[in-house]
TIDREN-198715 format. One line per 4 residues: their letters; for each residue x, y, z of C-alpha. Coordinates in Angstrom, 1 decimal. Last residue first. Layout:
BEGIN
a) X,Y,Z  ...
This chain:
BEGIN
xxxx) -25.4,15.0,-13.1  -26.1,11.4,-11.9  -22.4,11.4,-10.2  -23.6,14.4,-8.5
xxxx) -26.3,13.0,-6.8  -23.7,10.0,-5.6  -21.2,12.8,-3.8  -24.3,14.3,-2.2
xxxx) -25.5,10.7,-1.3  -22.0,10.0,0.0  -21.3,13.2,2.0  -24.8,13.0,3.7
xxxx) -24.0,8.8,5.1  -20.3,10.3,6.1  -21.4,12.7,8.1  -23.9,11.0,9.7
xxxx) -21.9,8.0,10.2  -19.6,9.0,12.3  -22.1,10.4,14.9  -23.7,6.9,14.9
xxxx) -20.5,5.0,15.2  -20.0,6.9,18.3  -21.8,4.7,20.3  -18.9,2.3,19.9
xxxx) -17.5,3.9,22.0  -13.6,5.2,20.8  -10.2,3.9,21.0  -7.9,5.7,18.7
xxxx) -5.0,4.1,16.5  -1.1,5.0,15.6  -0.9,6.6,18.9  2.2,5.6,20.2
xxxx) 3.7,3.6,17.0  2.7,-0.3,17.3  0.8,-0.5,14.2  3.2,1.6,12.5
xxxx) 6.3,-0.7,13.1  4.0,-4.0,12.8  2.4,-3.0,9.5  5.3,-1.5,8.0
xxxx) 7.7,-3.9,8.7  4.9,-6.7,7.6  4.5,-4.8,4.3  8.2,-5.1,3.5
xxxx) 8.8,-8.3,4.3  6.1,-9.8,2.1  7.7,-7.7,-0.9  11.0,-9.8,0.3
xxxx) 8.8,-12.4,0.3  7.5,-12.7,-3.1  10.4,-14.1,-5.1  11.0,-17.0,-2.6
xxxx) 7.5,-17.9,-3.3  8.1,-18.0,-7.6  11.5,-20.1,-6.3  8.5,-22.5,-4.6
xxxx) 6.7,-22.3,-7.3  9.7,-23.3,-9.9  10.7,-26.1,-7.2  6.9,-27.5,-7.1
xxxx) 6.9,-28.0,-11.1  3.0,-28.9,-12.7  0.9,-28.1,-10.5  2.7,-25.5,-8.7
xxxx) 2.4,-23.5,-11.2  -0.6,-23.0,-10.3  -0.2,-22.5,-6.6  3.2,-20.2,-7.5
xxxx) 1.3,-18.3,-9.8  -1.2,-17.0,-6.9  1.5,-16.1,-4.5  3.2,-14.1,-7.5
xxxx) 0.6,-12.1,-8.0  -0.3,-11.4,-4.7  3.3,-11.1,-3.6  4.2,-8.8,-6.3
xxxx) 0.6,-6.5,-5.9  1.3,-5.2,-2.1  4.6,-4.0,-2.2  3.9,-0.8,-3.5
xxxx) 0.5,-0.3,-1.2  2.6,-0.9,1.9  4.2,3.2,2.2  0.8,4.6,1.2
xxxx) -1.6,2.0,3.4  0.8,2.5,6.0  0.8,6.5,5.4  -3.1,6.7,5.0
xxxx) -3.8,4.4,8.4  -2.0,6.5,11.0  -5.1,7.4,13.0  -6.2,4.1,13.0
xxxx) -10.2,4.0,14.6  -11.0,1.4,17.3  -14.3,0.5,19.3  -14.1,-3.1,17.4
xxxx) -17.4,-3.2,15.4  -19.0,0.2,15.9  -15.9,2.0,15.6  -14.9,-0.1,12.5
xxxx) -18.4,0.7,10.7  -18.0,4.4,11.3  -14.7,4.3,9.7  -15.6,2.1,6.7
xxxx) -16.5,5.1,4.4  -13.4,7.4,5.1  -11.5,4.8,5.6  -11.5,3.8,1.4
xxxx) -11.3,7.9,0.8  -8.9,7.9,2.5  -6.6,5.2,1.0  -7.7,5.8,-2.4
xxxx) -6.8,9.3,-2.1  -3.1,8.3,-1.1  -2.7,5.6,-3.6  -4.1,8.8,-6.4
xxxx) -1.6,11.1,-4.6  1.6,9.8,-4.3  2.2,8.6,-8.1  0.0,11.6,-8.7
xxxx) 2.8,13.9,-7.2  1.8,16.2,-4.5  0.5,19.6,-4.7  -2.8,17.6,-6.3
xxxx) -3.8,16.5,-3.3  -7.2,18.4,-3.2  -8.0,16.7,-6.7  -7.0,13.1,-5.8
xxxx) -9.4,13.9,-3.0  -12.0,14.7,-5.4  -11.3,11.9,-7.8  -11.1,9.5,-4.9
xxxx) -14.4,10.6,-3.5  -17.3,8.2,-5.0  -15.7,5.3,-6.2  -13.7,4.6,-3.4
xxxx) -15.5,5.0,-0.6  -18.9,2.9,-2.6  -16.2,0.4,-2.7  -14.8,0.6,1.0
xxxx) -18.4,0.7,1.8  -19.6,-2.2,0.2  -15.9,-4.7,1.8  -16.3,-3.2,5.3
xxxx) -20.2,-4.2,4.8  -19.8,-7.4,3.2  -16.8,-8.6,5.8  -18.8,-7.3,8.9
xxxx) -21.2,-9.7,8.0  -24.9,-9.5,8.7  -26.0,-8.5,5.7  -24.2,-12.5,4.9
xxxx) -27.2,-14.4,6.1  -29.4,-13.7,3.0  -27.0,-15.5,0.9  -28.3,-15.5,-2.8
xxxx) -31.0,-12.7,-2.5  -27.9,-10.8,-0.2  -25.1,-11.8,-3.0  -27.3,-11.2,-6.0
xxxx) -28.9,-7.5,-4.1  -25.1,-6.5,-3.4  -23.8,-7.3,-6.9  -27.0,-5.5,-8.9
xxxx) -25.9,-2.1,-6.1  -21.9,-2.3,-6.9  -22.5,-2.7,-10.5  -24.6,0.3,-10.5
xxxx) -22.3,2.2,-8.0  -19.4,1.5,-10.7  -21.7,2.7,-13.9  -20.7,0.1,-16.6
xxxx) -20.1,0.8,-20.2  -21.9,-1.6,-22.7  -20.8,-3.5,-25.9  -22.5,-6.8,-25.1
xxxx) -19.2,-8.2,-24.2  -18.4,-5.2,-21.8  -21.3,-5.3,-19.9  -20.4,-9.3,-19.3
xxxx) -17.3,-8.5,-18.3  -18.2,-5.9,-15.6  -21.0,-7.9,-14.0  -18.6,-10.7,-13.9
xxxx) -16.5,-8.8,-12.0  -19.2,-6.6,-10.0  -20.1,-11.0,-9.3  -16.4,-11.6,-8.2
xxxx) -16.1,-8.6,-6.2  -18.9,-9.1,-3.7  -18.4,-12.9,-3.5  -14.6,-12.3,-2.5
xxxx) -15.5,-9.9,0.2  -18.1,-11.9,1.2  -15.8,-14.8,0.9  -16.7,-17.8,-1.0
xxxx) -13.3,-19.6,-0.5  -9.8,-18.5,-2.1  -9.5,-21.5,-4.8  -13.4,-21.5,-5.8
xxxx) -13.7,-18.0,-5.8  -10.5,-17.2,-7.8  -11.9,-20.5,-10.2  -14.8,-18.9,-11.1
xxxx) -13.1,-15.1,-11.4  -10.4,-16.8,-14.1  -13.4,-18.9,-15.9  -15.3,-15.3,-16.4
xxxx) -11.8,-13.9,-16.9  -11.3,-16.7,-20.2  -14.2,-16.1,-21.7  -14.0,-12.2,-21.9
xxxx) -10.0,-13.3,-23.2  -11.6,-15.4,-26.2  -14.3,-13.0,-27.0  -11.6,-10.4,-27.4
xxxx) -8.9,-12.7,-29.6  -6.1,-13.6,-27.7  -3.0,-11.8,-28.1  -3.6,-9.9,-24.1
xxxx) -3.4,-13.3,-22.7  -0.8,-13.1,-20.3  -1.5,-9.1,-20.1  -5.0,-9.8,-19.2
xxxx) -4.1,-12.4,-16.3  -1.9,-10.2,-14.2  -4.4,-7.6,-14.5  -7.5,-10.2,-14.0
xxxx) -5.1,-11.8,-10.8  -5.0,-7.7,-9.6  -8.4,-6.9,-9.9  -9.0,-10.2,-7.5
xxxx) -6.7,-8.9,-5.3  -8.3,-5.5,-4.6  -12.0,-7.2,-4.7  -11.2,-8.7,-1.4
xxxx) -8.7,-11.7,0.3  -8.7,-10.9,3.9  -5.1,-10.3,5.1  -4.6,-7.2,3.5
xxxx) -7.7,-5.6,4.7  -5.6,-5.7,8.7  -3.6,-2.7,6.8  -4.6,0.4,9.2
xxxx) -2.1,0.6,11.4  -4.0,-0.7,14.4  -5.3,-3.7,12.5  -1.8,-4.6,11.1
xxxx) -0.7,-4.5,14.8  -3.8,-6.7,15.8  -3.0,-9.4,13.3  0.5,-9.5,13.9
xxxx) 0.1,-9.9,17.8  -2.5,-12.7,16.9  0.3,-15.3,15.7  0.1,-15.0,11.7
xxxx) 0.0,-19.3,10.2  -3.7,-18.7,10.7  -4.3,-16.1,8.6  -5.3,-17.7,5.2
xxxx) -7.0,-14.8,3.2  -6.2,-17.0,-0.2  -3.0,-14.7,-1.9  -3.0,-12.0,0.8
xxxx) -2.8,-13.9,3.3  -0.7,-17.0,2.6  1.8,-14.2,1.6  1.6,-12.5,5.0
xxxx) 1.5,-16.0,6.5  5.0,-17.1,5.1  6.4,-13.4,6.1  5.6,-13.6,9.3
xxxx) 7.4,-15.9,9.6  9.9,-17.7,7.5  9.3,-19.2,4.1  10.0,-23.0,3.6
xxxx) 6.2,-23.6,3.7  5.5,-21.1,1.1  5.4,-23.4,-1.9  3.7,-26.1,0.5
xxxx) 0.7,-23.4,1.0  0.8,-23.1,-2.4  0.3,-26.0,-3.9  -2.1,-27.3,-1.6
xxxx) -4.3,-23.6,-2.5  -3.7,-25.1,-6.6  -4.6,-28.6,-5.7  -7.8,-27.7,-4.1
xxxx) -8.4,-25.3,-6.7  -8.4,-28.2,-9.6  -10.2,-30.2,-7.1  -13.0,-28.2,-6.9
xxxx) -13.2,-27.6,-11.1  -13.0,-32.0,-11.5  -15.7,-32.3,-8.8  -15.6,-35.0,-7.1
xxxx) -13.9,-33.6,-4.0  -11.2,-36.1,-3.0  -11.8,-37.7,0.7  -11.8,-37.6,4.6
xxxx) -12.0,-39.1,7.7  -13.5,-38.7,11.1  -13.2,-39.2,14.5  -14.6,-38.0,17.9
xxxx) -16.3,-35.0,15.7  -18.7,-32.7,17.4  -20.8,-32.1,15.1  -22.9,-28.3,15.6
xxxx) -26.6,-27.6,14.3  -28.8,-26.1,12.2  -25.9,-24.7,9.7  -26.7,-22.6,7.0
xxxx) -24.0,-19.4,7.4  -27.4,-17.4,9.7  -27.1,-20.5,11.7  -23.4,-20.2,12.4
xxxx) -23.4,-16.9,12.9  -26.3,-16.9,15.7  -23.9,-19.8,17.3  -20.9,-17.1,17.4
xxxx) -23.0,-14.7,18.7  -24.2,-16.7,21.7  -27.9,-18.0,21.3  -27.2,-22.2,21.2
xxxx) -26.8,-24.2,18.8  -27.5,-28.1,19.3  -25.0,-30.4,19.9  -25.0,-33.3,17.0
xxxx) -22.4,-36.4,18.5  -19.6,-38.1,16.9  -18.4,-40.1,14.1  -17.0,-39.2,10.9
xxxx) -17.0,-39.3,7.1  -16.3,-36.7,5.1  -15.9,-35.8,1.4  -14.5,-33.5,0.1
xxxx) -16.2,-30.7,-1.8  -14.6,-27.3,-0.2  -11.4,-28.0,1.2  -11.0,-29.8,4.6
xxxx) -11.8,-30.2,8.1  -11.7,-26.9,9.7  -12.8,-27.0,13.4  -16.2,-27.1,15.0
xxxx) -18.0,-28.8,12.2  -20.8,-27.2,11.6  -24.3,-28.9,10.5  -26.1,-29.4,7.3
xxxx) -29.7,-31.6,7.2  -30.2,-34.8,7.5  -29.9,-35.7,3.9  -30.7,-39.5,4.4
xxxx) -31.9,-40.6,8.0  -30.7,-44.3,9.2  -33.2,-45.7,11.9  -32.7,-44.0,15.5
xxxx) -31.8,-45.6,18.3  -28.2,-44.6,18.0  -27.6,-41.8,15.0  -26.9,-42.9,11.6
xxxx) -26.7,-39.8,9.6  -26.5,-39.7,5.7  -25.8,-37.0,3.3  -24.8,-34.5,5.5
xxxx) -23.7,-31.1,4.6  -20.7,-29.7,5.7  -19.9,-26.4,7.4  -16.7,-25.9,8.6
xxxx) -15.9,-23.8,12.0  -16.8,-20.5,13.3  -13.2,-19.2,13.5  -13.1,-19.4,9.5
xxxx) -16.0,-20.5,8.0  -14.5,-22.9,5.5  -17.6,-24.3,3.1  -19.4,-26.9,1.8
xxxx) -17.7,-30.0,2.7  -19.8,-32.8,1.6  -21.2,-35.7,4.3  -21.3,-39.1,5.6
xxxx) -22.5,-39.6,9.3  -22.0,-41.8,12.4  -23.7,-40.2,15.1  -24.4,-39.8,18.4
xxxx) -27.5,-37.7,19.8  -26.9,-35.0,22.1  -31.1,-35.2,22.7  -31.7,-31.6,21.2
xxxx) -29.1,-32.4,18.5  -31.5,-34.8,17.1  -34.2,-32.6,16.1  -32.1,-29.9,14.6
xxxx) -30.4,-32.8,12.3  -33.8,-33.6,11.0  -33.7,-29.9,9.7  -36.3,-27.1,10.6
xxxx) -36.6,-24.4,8.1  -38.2,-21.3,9.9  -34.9,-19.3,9.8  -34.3,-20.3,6.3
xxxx) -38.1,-19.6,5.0  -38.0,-16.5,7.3  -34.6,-14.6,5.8  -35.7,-15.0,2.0
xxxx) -39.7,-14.1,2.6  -38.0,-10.8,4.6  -36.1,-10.2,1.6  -38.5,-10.3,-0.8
xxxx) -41.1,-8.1,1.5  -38.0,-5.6,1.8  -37.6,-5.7,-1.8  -41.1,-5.4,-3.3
xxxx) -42.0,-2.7,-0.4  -38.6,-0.3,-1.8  -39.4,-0.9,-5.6  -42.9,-0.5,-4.9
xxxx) -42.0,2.9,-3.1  -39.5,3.9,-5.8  -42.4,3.6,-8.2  -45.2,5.1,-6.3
xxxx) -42.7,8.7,-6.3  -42.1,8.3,-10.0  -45.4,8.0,-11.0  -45.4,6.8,-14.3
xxxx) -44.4,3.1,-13.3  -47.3,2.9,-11.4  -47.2,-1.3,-11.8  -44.4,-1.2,-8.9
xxxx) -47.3,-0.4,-7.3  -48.7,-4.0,-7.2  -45.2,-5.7,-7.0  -44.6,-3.6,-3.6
xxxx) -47.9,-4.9,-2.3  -47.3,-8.2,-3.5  -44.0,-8.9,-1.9  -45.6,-7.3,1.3
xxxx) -47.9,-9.6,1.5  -45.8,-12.3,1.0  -43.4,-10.7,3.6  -46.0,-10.4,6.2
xxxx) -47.0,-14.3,5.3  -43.6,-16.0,5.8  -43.3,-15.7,9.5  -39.5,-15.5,11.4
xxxx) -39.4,-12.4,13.1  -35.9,-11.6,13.8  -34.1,-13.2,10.9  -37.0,-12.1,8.4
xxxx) -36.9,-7.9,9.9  -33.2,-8.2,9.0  -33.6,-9.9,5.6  -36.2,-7.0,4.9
xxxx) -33.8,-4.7,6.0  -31.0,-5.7,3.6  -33.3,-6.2,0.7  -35.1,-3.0,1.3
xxxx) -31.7,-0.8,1.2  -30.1,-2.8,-1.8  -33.2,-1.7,-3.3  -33.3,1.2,-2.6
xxxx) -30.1,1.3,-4.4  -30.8,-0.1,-7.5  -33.6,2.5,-7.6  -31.6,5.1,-7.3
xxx) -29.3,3.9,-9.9  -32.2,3.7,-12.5  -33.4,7.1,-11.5
């Protein structure tokens, strides 16, 4: 019952944040807030229960999605006249294609008298790491209704800056630039590595791309591997393995201490992902079940990290990111024993990668049709023939940005050591990815067909779980 519940209310949250973004208005959603919070007082009757839980959530969410939508920023004001500015600001985040979003501490725009924490806006291009600061001059556009502008609001930003000039500074914070230095140190580490390898180990170390020409990308798409180059719960796992046997001598409070800091400063150094947020609060989930003496369900981890993340950043249901990275999970944990099971002709060394694999794209597939149109066909043998090769460079990609602090030739040598492993998985991806057939093209439409199936397999596979 108490993983049901979890999961309704994963299932309200979302769609409450859905119904907020769409019809911004905060009193339906305190109203249902209160509804749900009123039956949730049934608790003997099962049936009332799950329906508070369900109301409670949705009304939660909705009250989430309509206080930021309805939020209106000074910054939102002045873009509507193209005002210019000169403005000092943080960098908050690195959104990718979308831009950087930095919140503004002062704005002095023409004809208008200085305005102190205008509001946050996006810069159009990436500026620097999270917690510099930035200085620049140029003028607020407002956002428009496009997709990419929709994203942008939905990440916090209420308008774009269109930077003539700008400059920037240190973070402040002692813990930002710690992971500023270590993702500098790394990227100069693998400077002297050729491509693609340099951007495969850029990749899968801090979900850096950009050094990949867009050939690459769509190859490693086609066969199946494009989640290697966006950094997800898989590497994280694999820092905490690399990190538990380093301090495996250390007494057990001491190491539960020390992987809390370790999945802090992963976030910090790779960027607040979805992905990344996903697996670092099932992480510290995890740990913190473990120090009070407790086993951990998976799904119930999954569930309490998806309802932090959503209450935390409402925006992110929307990404494709969260919802490749939840499924893949959910994929995982419910059907590789099974599928293990039905390979079992083959050796487990074979098997359990291989069951993984499928059982992954089995749960993302109908979100991939529905986002690109595409399904790979060839997906389980590049995953099978990459997933050796996939842990050195990750590893060692990592090390080499700490390290890198203290000795740039011993991380650099540490970068040399990862990209043979690098070369492998980029033969695979771009041999298989460009194999006749090695992907599908489908509607989109049938995303709905796909995910019938799947939607019935995993609550069966859940149910029994709860056996």
């Amino acid at each position: 019952m108490r993983l049901l519940r979890l999961w309704l209310a994963v299932a309200g949250l979302s769609a409450g944040v859905l119904w907020g973004y769409a019809h911004p208005g905060p009193l339906p959603a305190i109203g249902l807030c209160a509804l749900g919070g009123a039956t949730l007082s049934f608790r003997r009757k099962a049936i009332l229960l799950l329906v508070g839980v369900v109301a409670a959530a949705f009304g939660a969410g909705a009250l989430d999605a309509s206080l930021r939508t309805e939020r209106t920023a000074a910054v939102s004001v002045l873009a509507s006249d193209f005002a210019h500015c000169e403005v000092t600001g943080r960098v908050l985040e690195d959104q990718g294609a979308l831009g950087t979003l930095v919140a503004l501490a002062q704005a002095h725009c023409n004809a208008y008298a200085p305005i102190q924490n205008p509001g946050t806006v996006m810069f159009p291009t990436r500026v620097a790491d999270p917690g510099a600061t930035v200085s620049a001059s140029g003028t607020l556009v407002p956002l428009q209704d496009d997709p990419f502008d929709l994203a942008r609001r939905r990440a916090g930003a209420s308008a774009m800056f269109d930077a003539g000039s700008s400059r920037t500074g240190r973070a402040s914070a002692p813990p930002l630039r710690l992971a500023s230095a270590i993702r500098n140190g790394l990227l100069d580490a693998t400077r002297s590595l050729g491509p693609p390898r340099r951007g495969l180990v850029r990749g899968l170390t801090i979900g850096d791309t950009s050094d990949l020409d867009p050939v690459t990308v769509d190859d490693f798409r086609r066969a199946g591997l494009s989640h290697l180059l966006a950094v997800s719960g898989e590497n994280l796992a694999m820092f905490l393995g690399a990190l538990a046997f380093a301090i495996r001598r250390l007494h057990y409070r001491l190491r539960l201490l020390a992987y809390l800091c370790a999945i802090g400063l992963f976030v910090l150094v790779v960027g607040p992902q979805p992905s990344v947020l996903r697996a670092a609060v099932m992480g510290a989930v995890m740990v913190a079940a473990v120090g009070r003496g407790h086993s951990a369900q998976p799904l119930a981890v999954l569930a309490t990290a998806l309802i932090v993340v959503i209450a935390f950043r409402p925006g992110l249901v929307f990404s494709v990111g969260l919802q490749l990275s939840a499924a893949a999970t959910s994929g995982i944990v419910l059907w590789t024993k099974p599928v293990e099971r039905a390979l079992r002709i083959l050796p487990r060394a074979i098997a359990l990668p291989l069951a993984v694999t499928i059982s992954a794209q089995i749960a993302v597939a109908p979100i991939l049709i529905a986002t690109f149109g595409q399904l790979s066909v060839i997906s389980p043998l590049a995953n099978l023939l990459a997933f050796p090769a996939v842990a050195p460079p990750t590893v060692l990609g990592l090390c080499a940005g700490v390290v890198s602090l203290a000795n740039a030739a011993a991380a650099r040598l540490l970068a040399a050591m990862a990209s043979p492993f690098a070369g492998w998985i980029a033969w695979v991806g771009t041999s298989l990815g460009r194999a006749p057939g090695a992907a599908v093209d489908l509607p989109k439409a049938a995303a709905y067909f796909a995910a019938v199936p799947v939607l019935v397999a995993a609550v069966a596979a859940a149910a029994r779980t709860l056996e």
